[in-house]
N, C-alpha and C positions, 0 to 999 in steps of 0.2 A: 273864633278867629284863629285860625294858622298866620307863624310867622317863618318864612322862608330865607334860612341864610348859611352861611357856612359857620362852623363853629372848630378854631384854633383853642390849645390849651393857651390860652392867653395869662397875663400877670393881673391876678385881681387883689389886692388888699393885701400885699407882700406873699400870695405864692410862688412859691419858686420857680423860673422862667430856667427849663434846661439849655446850655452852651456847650460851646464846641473849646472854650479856653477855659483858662483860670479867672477866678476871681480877682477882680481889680481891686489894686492896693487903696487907690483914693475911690469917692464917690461918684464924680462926675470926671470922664476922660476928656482930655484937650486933644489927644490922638489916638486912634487904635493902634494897640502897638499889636499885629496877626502878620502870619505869612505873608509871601506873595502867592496869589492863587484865588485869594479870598474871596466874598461875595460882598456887597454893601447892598442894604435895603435902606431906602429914604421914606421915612413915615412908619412908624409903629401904631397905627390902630389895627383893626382888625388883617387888612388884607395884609400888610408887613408882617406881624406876628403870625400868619399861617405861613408865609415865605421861611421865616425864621423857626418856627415848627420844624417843615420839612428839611431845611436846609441842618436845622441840630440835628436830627433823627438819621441821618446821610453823612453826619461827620463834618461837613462842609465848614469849615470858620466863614463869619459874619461880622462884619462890622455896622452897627445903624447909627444912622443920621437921623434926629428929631428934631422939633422946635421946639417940641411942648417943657417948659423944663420941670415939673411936675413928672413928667412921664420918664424924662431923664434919671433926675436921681431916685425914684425907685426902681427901676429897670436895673440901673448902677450897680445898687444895693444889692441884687440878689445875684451880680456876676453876669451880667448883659454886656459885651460889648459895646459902648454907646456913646456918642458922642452927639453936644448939642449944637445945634446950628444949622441955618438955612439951606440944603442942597443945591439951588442956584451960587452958593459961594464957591470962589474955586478957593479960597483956600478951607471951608469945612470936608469939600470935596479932595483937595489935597490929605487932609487931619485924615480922612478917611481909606487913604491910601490908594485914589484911582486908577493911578500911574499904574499900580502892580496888580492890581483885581482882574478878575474874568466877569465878572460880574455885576450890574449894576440892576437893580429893582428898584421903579420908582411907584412907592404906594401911596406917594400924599396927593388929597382929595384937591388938586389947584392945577388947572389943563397950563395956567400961564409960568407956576412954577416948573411942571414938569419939561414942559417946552424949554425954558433955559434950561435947564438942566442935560437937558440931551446935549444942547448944543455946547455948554461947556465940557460936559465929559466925553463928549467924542473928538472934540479940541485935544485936550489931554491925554486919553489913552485912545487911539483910534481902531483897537482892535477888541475892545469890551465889547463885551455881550450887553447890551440893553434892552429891559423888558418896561415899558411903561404902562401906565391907569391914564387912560383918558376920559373923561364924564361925556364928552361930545365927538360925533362922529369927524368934525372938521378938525377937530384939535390932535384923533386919531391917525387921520392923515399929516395933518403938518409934522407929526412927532415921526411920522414912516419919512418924511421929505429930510427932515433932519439927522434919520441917523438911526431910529431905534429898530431895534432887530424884531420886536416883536411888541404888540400893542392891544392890549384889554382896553374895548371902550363901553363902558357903563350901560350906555341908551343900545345896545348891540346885548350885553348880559340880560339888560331889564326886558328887553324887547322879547327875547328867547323864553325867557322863564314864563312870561305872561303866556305868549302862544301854548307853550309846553303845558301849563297849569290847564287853560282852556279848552285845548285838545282833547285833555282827558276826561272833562266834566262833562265833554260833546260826543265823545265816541259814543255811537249805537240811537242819539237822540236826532227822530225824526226832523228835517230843515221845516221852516213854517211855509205854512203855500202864499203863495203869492194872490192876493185877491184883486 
Protein backbone atom coordinates (compact mmCIF):
# COMPACT_ATOMS: atom_id res chain seq x y z
CA UNK A 1 0.00 0.00 0.00
CA UNK A 2 1.41 3.63 -1.00
CA UNK A 3 0.45 6.57 0.95
CA UNK A 4 0.36 9.86 -0.97
CA UNK A 5 0.92 13.17 0.72
CA UNK A 6 3.01 16.03 1.39
CA UNK A 7 5.21 15.93 4.18
CA UNK A 8 6.18 19.51 6.31
CA UNK A 9 8.96 19.42 9.12
CA UNK A 10 6.01 19.44 11.33
CA UNK A 11 6.03 19.68 15.54
CA UNK A 12 5.89 16.20 16.83
CA UNK A 13 6.37 15.32 20.56
CA UNK A 14 8.17 18.80 21.44
CA UNK A 15 10.61 19.09 18.23
CA UNK A 16 11.59 22.26 17.59
CA UNK A 17 9.19 24.21 15.01
CA UNK A 18 11.66 26.82 13.33
CA UNK A 19 10.43 30.85 13.40
CA UNK A 20 10.86 33.79 12.09
CA UNK A 21 10.79 35.84 15.92
CA UNK A 22 11.82 35.36 19.34
CA UNK A 23 10.70 33.04 21.71
CA UNK A 24 7.44 33.99 23.64
CA UNK A 25 7.89 35.18 27.09
CA UNK A 26 4.40 33.32 28.42
CA UNK A 27 3.04 30.02 26.93
CA UNK A 28 0.11 30.73 25.24
CA UNK A 29 -0.25 34.50 23.45
CA UNK A 30 -3.46 36.67 23.78
CA UNK A 31 -1.79 38.76 20.61
CA UNK A 32 0.97 38.47 18.32
CA UNK A 33 3.03 41.00 19.04
CA UNK A 34 5.04 40.83 14.80
CA UNK A 35 5.48 43.60 12.17
CA UNK A 36 3.28 44.95 9.97
CA UNK A 37 3.85 43.12 6.72
CA UNK A 38 3.17 39.70 8.35
CA UNK A 39 1.38 36.51 7.27
CA UNK A 40 -1.28 34.77 9.51
CA UNK A 41 -2.08 31.18 8.74
CA UNK A 42 -5.48 29.81 10.40
CA UNK A 43 -5.21 25.97 11.20
CA UNK A 44 -2.05 24.28 12.12
CA UNK A 45 -2.40 20.74 10.94
CA UNK A 46 -0.66 19.66 8.28
CA UNK A 47 -1.43 22.12 5.35
CA UNK A 48 -0.74 25.30 7.89
CA UNK A 49 2.53 23.88 9.06
CA UNK A 50 3.86 23.42 5.47
CA UNK A 51 2.58 27.36 4.86
CA UNK A 52 4.58 28.04 8.11
CA UNK A 53 7.68 25.76 6.79
CA UNK A 54 8.06 27.82 3.76
CA UNK A 55 7.03 31.13 4.96
CA UNK A 56 10.11 30.42 8.13
CA UNK A 57 12.58 29.25 5.39
CA UNK A 58 11.87 32.80 3.39
CA UNK A 59 12.13 34.94 6.56
CA UNK A 60 8.55 35.90 6.21
CA UNK A 61 7.02 36.46 10.19
CA UNK A 62 3.83 34.50 10.90
CA UNK A 63 1.28 34.76 13.15
CA UNK A 64 -1.26 31.34 13.51
CA UNK A 65 -4.54 31.08 14.68
CA UNK A 66 -5.69 27.65 16.22
CA UNK A 67 -8.51 26.22 18.10
CA UNK A 68 -6.97 23.19 19.11
CA UNK A 69 -5.52 24.33 22.63
CA UNK A 70 -3.36 21.23 22.94
CA UNK A 71 -1.77 22.22 19.60
CA UNK A 72 -1.47 25.86 21.10
CA UNK A 73 0.50 25.42 24.00
CA UNK A 74 3.04 23.14 22.49
CA UNK A 75 3.55 25.10 19.53
CA UNK A 76 3.97 28.12 22.36
CA UNK A 77 6.50 26.21 23.87
CA UNK A 78 8.96 25.81 21.28
CA UNK A 79 8.59 29.70 20.01
CA UNK A 80 5.48 29.55 17.48
CA UNK A 81 3.86 32.48 17.23
CA UNK A 82 0.36 31.50 18.06
CA UNK A 83 -2.42 32.38 19.28
CA UNK A 84 -5.82 30.38 20.34
CA UNK A 85 -9.01 31.14 18.90
CA UNK A 86 -11.66 30.78 16.24
CA UNK A 87 -10.61 32.60 12.85
CA UNK A 88 -14.34 33.60 12.23
CA UNK A 89 -13.77 35.99 15.43
CA UNK A 90 -12.87 39.38 14.56
CA UNK A 91 -11.45 39.97 17.48
CA UNK A 92 -8.90 36.54 17.30
CA UNK A 93 -8.54 37.99 13.86
CA UNK A 94 -7.89 41.38 15.27
CA UNK A 95 -5.26 39.45 18.18
CA UNK A 96 -3.88 38.40 15.02
CA UNK A 97 -2.99 41.67 13.63
CA UNK A 98 -5.29 41.59 10.15
CA UNK A 99 -5.42 45.31 9.89
CA UNK A 100 -1.51 45.21 9.12
CA UNK A 101 -0.96 41.71 7.42
CA UNK A 102 -0.51 40.93 3.72
CA UNK A 103 -1.44 37.91 4.19
CA UNK A 104 -3.99 35.68 5.34
CA UNK A 105 -3.91 31.58 4.83
CA UNK A 106 -6.83 29.76 5.71
CA UNK A 107 -5.93 25.90 6.41
CA UNK A 108 -8.70 24.69 8.58
CA UNK A 109 -10.51 21.60 7.26
CA UNK A 110 -14.40 23.79 7.75
CA UNK A 111 -15.73 25.25 4.17
CA UNK A 112 -18.36 27.17 6.56
CA UNK A 113 -15.52 28.55 8.88
CA UNK A 114 -13.46 29.42 6.23
CA UNK A 115 -16.31 31.34 4.36
CA UNK A 116 -16.81 33.71 7.44
CA UNK A 117 -13.71 34.20 7.71
CA UNK A 118 -13.07 35.63 4.23
CA UNK A 119 -15.81 37.73 4.79
CA UNK A 120 -14.61 39.19 8.06
CA UNK A 121 -11.19 39.76 7.06
CA UNK A 122 -11.74 41.38 3.82
CA UNK A 123 -14.27 43.71 5.98
CA UNK A 124 -11.09 44.61 7.99
CA UNK A 125 -8.26 44.77 5.74
CA UNK A 126 -9.61 45.07 2.30
CA UNK A 127 -6.35 44.82 0.54
CA UNK A 128 -5.03 41.20 2.19
CA UNK A 129 -4.00 38.67 0.04
CA UNK A 130 -6.21 35.71 0.94
CA UNK A 131 -5.50 32.11 -0.04
CA UNK A 132 -8.25 29.61 1.32
CA UNK A 133 -8.87 25.40 1.59
CA UNK A 134 -12.06 24.52 0.43
CA UNK A 135 -13.19 20.64 0.74
CA UNK A 136 -16.11 21.33 -2.01
CA UNK A 137 -16.10 22.82 -5.21
CA UNK A 138 -19.23 25.15 -4.49
CA UNK A 139 -17.73 26.34 -1.23
CA UNK A 140 -14.59 27.18 -3.60
CA UNK A 141 -16.55 29.34 -5.56
CA UNK A 142 -18.58 31.19 -2.82
CA UNK A 143 -15.08 31.84 -1.11
CA UNK A 144 -13.87 33.37 -5.05
CA UNK A 145 -17.53 35.57 -4.65
CA UNK A 146 -16.50 36.64 -1.22
CA UNK A 147 -13.19 37.94 -1.48
CA UNK A 148 -10.30 35.28 -1.65
CA UNK A 149 -7.54 35.95 -4.05
CA UNK A 150 -6.83 32.40 -4.51
CA UNK A 151 -8.66 28.95 -3.62
CA UNK A 152 -7.26 25.10 -2.98
CA UNK A 153 -10.33 22.96 -3.37
CA UNK A 154 -9.79 19.56 -2.02
CA UNK A 155 -12.21 17.36 -4.53
CA UNK A 156 -10.22 19.44 -7.53
CA UNK A 157 -6.44 18.15 -5.41
CA UNK A 158 -8.06 14.52 -4.90
CA UNK A 159 -9.62 14.53 -8.31
CA UNK A 160 -5.80 15.30 -9.97
CA UNK A 161 -3.88 12.95 -8.13
CA UNK A 162 -6.23 10.08 -8.68
CA UNK A 163 -6.20 10.74 -12.69
CA UNK A 164 -2.25 11.38 -12.38
CA UNK A 165 -1.79 8.00 -10.30
CA UNK A 166 -4.01 6.17 -12.95
CA UNK A 167 -2.36 7.63 -15.92
CA UNK A 168 0.56 6.20 -15.05
CA UNK A 169 -0.48 2.52 -14.28
CA UNK A 170 -2.20 2.91 -17.85
CA UNK A 171 0.33 4.15 -19.97
CA UNK A 172 1.41 1.62 -22.84
CA UNK A 173 -1.77 -0.83 -21.49
CA UNK A 174 -3.75 -2.05 -24.35
CA UNK A 175 -7.81 -0.52 -23.86
CA UNK A 176 -10.12 -3.75 -23.70
CA UNK A 177 -12.27 -4.51 -26.88
CA UNK A 178 -15.48 -3.85 -26.78
CA UNK A 179 -17.50 -7.36 -27.35
Amino acid sequence: MRVYMMVAAVLIAGLEFPTTGQPMSSPVQEECDIPPGHAIIAGFGVPGRAVADLLAERDVPFCVIELNTKTVERCSHSGVRIIEGDVVDESVLRSAGVEKSTLLVLAVPSDVAVLEAIRVARRLNPTIRIIARCRFVSAGMRAHQLGANEVIIEEHVVASEMKRLLEAETDGVTPAKKT
